[in-house]
VOKE-73780 format. One record per residue (C-alpha): x, y, z. Coordinates in pm, whole numbers, plus 50000, padded with zeros to 5 digits. Layout:
N
XYZ;...
END
This chain:
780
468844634956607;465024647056551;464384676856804;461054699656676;461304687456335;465154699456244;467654675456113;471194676656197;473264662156002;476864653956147;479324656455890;482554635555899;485814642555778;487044624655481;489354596455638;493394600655502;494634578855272;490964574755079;489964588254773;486944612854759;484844603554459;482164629454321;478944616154155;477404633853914;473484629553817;473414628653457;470304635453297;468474607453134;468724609852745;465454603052525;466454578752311;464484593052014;466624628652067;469804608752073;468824591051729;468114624251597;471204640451731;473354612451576;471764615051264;472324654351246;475724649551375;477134622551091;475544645650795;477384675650940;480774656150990;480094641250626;479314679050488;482314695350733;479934716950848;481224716951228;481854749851440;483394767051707;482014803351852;483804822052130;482074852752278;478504863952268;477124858351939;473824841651940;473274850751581;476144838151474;475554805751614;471894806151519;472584813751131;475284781651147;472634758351290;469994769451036;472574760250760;473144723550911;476224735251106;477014716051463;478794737751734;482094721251891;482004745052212;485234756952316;486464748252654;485524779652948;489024793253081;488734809753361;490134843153300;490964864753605;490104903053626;492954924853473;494214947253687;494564986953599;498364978253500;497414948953268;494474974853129;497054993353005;498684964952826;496134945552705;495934953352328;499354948652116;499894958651775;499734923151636;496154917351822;494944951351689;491824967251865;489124954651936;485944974852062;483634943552149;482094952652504;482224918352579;485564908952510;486494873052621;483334871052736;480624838252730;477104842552669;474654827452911;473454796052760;469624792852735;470264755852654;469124731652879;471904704752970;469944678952802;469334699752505;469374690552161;471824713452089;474354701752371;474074666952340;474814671051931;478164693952055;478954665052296;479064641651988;481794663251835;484064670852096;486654647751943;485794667351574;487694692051358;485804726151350;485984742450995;484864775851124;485784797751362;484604829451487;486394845351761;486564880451933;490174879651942;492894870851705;495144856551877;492524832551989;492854809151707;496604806051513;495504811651169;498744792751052;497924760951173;494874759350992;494414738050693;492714750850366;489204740950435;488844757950790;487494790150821;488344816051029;486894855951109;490314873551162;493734874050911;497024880551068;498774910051108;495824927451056;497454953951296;499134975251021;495704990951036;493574982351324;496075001051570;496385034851613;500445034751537;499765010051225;496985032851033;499365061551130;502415044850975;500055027550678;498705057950553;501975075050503;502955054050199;499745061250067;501775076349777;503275048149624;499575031649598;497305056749486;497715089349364;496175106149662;496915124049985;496155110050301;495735144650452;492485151050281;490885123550454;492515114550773;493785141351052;497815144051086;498825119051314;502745111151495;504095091151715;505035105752063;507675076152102;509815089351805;512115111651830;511875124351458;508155121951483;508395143751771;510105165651653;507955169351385;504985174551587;506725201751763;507085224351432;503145217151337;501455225051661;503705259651629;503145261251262;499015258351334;499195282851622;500155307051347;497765301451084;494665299451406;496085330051493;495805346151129;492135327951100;491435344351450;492185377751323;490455374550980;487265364751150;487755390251429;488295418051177;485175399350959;482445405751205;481745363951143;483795349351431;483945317351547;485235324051891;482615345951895;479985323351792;480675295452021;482265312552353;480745310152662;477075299352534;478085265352560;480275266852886;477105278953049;475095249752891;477445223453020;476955229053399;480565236353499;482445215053264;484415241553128;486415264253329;485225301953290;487685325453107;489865349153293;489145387453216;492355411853197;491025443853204;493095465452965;495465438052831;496805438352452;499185418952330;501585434452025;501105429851685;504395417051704;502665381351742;500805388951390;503975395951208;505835365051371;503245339251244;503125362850871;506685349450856;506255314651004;504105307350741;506195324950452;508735302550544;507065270350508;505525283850191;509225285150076;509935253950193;507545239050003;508945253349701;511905242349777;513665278349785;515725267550117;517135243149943;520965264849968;520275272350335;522745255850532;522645237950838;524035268651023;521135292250931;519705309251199;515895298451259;513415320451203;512465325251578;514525312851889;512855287852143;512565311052380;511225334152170;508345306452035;507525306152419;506785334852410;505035336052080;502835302452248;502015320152562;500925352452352;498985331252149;497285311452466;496035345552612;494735356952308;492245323552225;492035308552522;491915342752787;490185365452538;492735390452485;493315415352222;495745426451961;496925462151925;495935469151549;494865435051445;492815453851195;495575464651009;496995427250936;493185417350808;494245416450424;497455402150504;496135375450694;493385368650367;496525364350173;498225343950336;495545321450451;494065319350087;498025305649974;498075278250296;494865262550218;496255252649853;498535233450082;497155224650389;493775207450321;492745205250663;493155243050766;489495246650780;489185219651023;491705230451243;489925258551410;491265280251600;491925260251983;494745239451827;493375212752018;495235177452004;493725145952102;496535114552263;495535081452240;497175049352315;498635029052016;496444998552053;492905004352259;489665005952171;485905022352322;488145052852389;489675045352673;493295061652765;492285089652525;492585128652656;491835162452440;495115188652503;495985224152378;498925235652505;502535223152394;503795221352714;501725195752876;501935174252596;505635172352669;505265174053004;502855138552947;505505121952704;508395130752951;506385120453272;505925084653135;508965064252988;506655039652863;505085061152582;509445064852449;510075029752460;507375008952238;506095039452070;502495031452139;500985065252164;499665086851920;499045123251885;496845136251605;494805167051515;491295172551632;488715181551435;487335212451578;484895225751346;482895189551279;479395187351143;476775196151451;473085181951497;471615207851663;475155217751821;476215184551932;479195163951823;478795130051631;480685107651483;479815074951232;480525041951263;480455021250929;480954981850881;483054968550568;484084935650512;487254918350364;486724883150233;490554883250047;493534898050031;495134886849688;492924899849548;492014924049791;488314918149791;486214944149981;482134945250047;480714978350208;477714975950467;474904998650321;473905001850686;475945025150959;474285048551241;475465080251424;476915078851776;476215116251970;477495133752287;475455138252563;476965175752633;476885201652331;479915210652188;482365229652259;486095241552236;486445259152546;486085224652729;488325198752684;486155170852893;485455138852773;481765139552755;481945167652504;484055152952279;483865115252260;481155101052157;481845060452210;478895045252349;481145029952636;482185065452757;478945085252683;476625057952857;478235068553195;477005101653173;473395118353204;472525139352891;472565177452904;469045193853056;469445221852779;470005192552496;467785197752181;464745175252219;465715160551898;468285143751972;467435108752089;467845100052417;470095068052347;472185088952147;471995071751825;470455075351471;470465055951209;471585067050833;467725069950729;467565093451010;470825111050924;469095113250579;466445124150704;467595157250933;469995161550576;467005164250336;465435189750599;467885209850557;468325207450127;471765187450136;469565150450131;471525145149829;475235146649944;474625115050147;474755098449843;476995117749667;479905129649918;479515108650268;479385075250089;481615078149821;484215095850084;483865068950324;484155041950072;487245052449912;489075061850261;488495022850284;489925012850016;492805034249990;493445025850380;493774982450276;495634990049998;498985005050220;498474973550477;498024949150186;501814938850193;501824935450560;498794911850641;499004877250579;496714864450312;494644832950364;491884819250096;489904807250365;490214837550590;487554871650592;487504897650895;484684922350933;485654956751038;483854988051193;485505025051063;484975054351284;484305086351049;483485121651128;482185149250910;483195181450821;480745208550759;481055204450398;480175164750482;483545154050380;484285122650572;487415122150790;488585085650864;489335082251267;490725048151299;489465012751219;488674987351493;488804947851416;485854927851570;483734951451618;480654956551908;477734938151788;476014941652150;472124952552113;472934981952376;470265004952209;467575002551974;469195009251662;471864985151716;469274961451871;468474966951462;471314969551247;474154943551438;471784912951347;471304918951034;474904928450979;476214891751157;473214872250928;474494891050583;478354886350671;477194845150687;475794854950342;478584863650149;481784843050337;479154805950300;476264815450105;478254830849799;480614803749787;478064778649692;476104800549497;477784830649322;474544847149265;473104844449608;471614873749780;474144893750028;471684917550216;473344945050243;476744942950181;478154953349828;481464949749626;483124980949643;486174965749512;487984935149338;491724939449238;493264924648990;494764893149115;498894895549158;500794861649117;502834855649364;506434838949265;506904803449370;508764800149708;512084778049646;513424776549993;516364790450136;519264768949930;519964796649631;521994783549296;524064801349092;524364788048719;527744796248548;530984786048384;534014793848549;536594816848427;539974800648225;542994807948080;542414814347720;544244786647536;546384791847220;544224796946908;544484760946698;545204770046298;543154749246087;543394749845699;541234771745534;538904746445283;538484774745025;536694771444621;538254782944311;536374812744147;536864818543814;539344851243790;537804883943740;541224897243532;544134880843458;546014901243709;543784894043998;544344857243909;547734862743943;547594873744262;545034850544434;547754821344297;550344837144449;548514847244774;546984811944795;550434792244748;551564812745063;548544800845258;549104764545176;552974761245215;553954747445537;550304732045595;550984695845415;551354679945769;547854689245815;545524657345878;542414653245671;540014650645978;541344686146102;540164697945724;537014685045740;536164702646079;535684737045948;532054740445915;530114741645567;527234768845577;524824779445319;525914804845078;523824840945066;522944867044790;523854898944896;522854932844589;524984960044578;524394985344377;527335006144358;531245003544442;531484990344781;534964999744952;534984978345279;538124997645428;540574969845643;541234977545991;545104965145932;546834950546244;550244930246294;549934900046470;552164873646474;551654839246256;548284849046113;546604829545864;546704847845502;543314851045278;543544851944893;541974884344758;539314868944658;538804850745013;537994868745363;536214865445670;532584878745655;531214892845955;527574886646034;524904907345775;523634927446082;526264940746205;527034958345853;525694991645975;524965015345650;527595039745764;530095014545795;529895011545483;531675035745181;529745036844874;532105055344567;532465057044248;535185036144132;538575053744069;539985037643783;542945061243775;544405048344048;546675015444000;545484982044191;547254980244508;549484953644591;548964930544842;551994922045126;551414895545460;551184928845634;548274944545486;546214912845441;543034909945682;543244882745929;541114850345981;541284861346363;541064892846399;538254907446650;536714925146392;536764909846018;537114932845739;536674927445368;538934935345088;537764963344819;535204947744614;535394968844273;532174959944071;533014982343709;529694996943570;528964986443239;530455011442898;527165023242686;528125031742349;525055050342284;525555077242519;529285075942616;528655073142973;528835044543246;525835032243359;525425015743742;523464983143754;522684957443993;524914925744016;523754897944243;527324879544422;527434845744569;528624848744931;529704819045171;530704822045464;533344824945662;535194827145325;534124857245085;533464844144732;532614871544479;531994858544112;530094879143827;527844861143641;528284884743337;528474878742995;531394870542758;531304905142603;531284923442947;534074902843066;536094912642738;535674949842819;536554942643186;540144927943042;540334957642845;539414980343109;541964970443374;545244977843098;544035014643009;542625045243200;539315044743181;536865073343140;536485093943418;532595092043561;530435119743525;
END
């Protein structure tokens, strides 16, 4: 119906039992920009050179299509809005953290829908990607890869990327490098374990003594830092902090002084192990009621401005002491005097869940008040930093790329690039707010920067390094950028991936970029905070507008650039590091084998005939006896077969020198049916066992009469340990000079069976007859 130029349109429902069908207007394709996009789309399926983007990362996407590279887009899911409880929950260890403001997230599309660029991603829908680049890890599982696809995150990267991993990493720096993770990252424990509890307990006491002996040292000084920082700030920061309490005519004893003098004595001793015969039943040095009362002493005093009766006494005594910690305790001059502790959840990122405490009691209270923190362990408690590096008294902190591109061998590359993240309040340690002392972009963007900041400061709350460098050389310390910050930062890095090596799984075709949060002391020694996979590369402000670009484009650079050309030009990452690569054993499966023989029952030894030679006879008595000696070892063996004689092995005679009388004393034992040598015949053991003392080199006794030979004293064919029959080589009678003269004699020696013959000549063998019927001359 027409009524004053309105339509009305009368619409029916669908009839039941028909099926609704939807039309959808494609867009008409140009057929020129379909040829193209087929053409574009074989050479990259040809080349492998397809990819798959999740998140916001026009640059990334960008640099792949200037290389030839075809996007596969990854089908939308339609993820609902976590709620607070799934907040809480949604990093794990195994994902790590991740502090990407967009995470999940999909870019608008400037792409028409008849775009070049879609119609080429509609052509390989149906293709295998070969790179992936993902804001979470869990997006993609790296196992089911093959070789040739690349992917932007390793697994089990969250040995390191979690706040309970880099805590737990760190501690076996030891058996890596020869350094001590407490010179570059603040102590850290886990409010979910019970020991680590426990040992949390005993260092926030053990710090409230040495901040109380610092508090003194500096009060007594005239150079206090209470002093210097009190109530200046709180009056700057517009009701942030809470204003101190006055106690007119309040003093606590120096009682507190001499509690922490001993506190600290005794962990001295510890360390040098002098408790080490203190038994279990040894009283503690103070009671826990009396360290409440030490705690609440020690509260008034720092954080309600009271005094101590005579603190001025203790000044040197406190020097002392204090001068004999810090040889221990490298970060006593970060510790300040607040003992302020900072909780943050195991496995979150942009600081959320994160809260600044000084007092022991309401950490306890928090870890006692919420049953999740005890049962996964998830929470962290480490030391703040309270004296950092200031900019014009505000708080800042450093963030600083790095990239891994292998594991085995670790391979790392260093960003030359970083900026400076600032607070929008100055700083302070009377106030424990977060504005103060967080400086994450996500947290500090939500409030309005302090009227009384320094007009300095930039009102995004960023620098740059050049700037950094800048404010440094203003102030004569431009060179310690180069030659503490860097190097600092660089090997906190390294040492860092080198205790979460075993625990990540490697991958060839795997890299990961990662973004380090550092902060400075005031001697610009860098103090690692934690290390967030996937970092923000969102252009919030103009420096990151800046530096995330050009950090995306050089990370394409060296992970596909470099591996067709090794020379290639990798802006402004640079090797830092290349281990040496570790071979990894061969995997053989789970079906283990066991070589061997089994054990049997030793048979009973076979006698063989002994296949001796005849020497020729030294004397006529010692031919005598090797007759009779050798008609005892062949009686009773006629029976023997041939082939049994011809078993015993033939070896190669050896020449073995002696120089003098060798006496190879027998080691005489009875055994039962034992196989007889001749004199003349014996087993010889094997040349290297004949250990010099062993052996019993004498001058020949010739006033002693040849001993005769029974079955009982003759050495045995078996016995464990052969020994040899006395060997008497006579020296040769010079006429000249009446004496005996030693020489060499070179003996023929098979083996098993001992045969000694003298090659000598017919006259020496005449006065060896004679010799063996008279006494000879006795040697001088």
């Amino acid at each position: 119906f027409h009524q004053e130029g309105t339509v009305n349109v009368k619409v029916m429902p669908p009839l039941e039992g028909r099926a609704r069908c939807n039309y959808v207007n494609l867009p008409l394709i140009n057929g020129d920009r379909l040829k193209t996009a087929k053409t574009l789309v074989d050479k990259a399926i040809k080349e492998k050179k397809v990819f798959s983007v999740q998140g916001p990362y026009p640059v990334i996407r960008a640099g792949l299509r200037a290389r030839g590279w075809v996007e596969r887009r990854l089908p939308q899911l339609s993820v609902p809005r976590p709620r607070r409880h799934d907040l809480e929950t949604e990093a794990t260890d195994e994902g790590g953290s991740s502090d990407d403001d967009d995470l999940g997230e999909e870019g608008e599309r400037d792409d028409e829908a008849d775009d070049l660029y879609d119609l080429m991603s509609r052509l390989v829908r149906n293709e295998t990607a070969y790179f992936y680049w993902t804001t979470r890890r869990d997006s993609v599982d790296c196992r089911s890869l093959r070789k040739d696809q690349m992917t932007n995150h390793y697994a089990k990267a969250g040995s390191f990327t979690t706040k309970v991993g880099l805590c737990m990493s760190l501690r076996n720096l030891q058996w890596f490098d020869a350094a001590d993770p407490d010179t570059f990252f603040p102590r850290c424990y886990r409010l979910g374990a019970e020991d680590d509890k426990h040992a949390f307990i005993e260092d926030f006491r053990r710090t409230a003594c040495t901040s109380l002996l610092m508090y003194v040292l500096e009060k007594y000084a005239g150079d206090s830092e209470w002093e210097r920082t009190r109530e200046v700030h709180d009056a700057k920061s517009h009701g942030l902090s809470k204003p101190r309490k006055q106690h007119a005519n309040q003093r606590v004893g120096s009682s507190i002084i001499d509690n922490a003098l001993h506190v600290c004595q005794e962990y001295l001793n510890s360390l040098e192990h002098c408790d080490i015969d203190m038994t279990l039943e040894t009283t503690p040095t103070l009671s826990e009621e009396q360290w409440k009362v030490f705690l609440q002493n020690y509260y008034l005093v720092i954080h309600e401005g009271l005094t101590i009766e005579g603190c001025e006494d203790y000044a040197e005594r406190c020097k002392c002491m204090l001068e004999q910690m810090r040889c221990f305790c490298p970060q006593m001059e970060t510790d300040g005097l607040c003992n302020i502790w900072i909780i943050k959840p195991g496995a979150k990122s942009r600081g959320r869940g994160i809260m600044c405490m000084n007092k022991l009691d309401e950490i306890m209270s928090l870890v006692d008040a919420d049953h999740g923190i005890m049962k996964d362990s998830k929470w962290v408690v480490q030391k703040y930093l309270e004296r950092p590096l200031l900019v014009h008294d505000t708080k800042f902190d450093v963030r600083q790329w790095f990239l891994v591109t292998d594991w085995n061998p670790l391979t790392v590359w260093f960003y030359r690039e970083c900026y400076l993240r600032f607070s929008t309040q100055p700083y302070s340690t009377h106030t424990l707010d977060s504005s103060v002392h967080l400086c994450n972009n996500s947290i500090q963007k939500h409030f309005q920067p302090s009227p009384d900041r320094n007009p300095s400061l930039p009102a995004e709350c960023m620098w740059s390094c050049s700037q950094f460098r800048s404010w440094l050389a203003a102030s004569g310390r431009g060179d310690l950028w180069e030659g503490v910050v860097v190097p600092g930062m660089q090997k906190a890095v390294i040492q860092t991936l080198l205790t979460a090596q075993d625990s990540v799984e490697p991958r060839k075709a795997s890299f990961e970029l990662y973004g380090a949060d550092f902060m400075l002391g005031r001697d610009l020694r860098p103090w690692l905070l934690e290390i967030n996979a996937s970092p923000t590369m969102a252009p919030s402000t103009g420096v990151t507008a800046r530096l995330c670009p050009a950090v995306q484009e050089d990370t394409l650079r060296v992970v596909l650039d470099r591996r067709c050309d090794r020379n290639t030009h990798t802006g402004g990452f640079q090797l830092i590091y290349k281990q040496a690569a570790v071979e990894v054993p061969q995997y053989v499966g789970v079906n283990l084998l066991v070589e061997g023989t089994s054990i049997r029952r030793p048979r009973a030894p076979v006698y063989k005939p002994l296949i001796q030679s005849h020497p020729d006879p030294l004397s006529k008595s010692s031919s005598h006896r090797s007759s009779l000696i050798s008609s005892h070892c062949i009686s009773g063996k006629e029976n023997q077969s041939e082939e049994a004689k011809k078993a015993w092995p033939t070896l190669s005679s050896r020449k073995v020198t002696f120089e003098k009388s060798l006496i190879f004393p027998p080691k005489l034992r009875k055994r039962p049916h034992r196989l007889v040598l001749p004199s003349t015949c014996c087993v010889l053991p094997n040349l290297a066992e004949l250990h010099p003392q062993k052996l019993s080199l004498t001058h020949a006794q010739p006033d002693h009469p040849p001993t005769h030979r029974t079955r009982s004293n003759l050495p045995s064919l078996y016995h464990p340990t052969p020994s040899l029959d006395v060997i008497n080589l006579r020296p040769r009678q010079t006429l000249a000079s009446g004496r005996y003269k030693h020489e060499m004699h070179t003996v023929n020696i098979s083996y098993p069976v001992l045969r000694v013959q003298k090659y000598l000549s017919l006259n020496h063998r005449r006065a060896m007859d004679t010799f063996t019927e008279r006494e000879g001359p006795k040697s001088s």
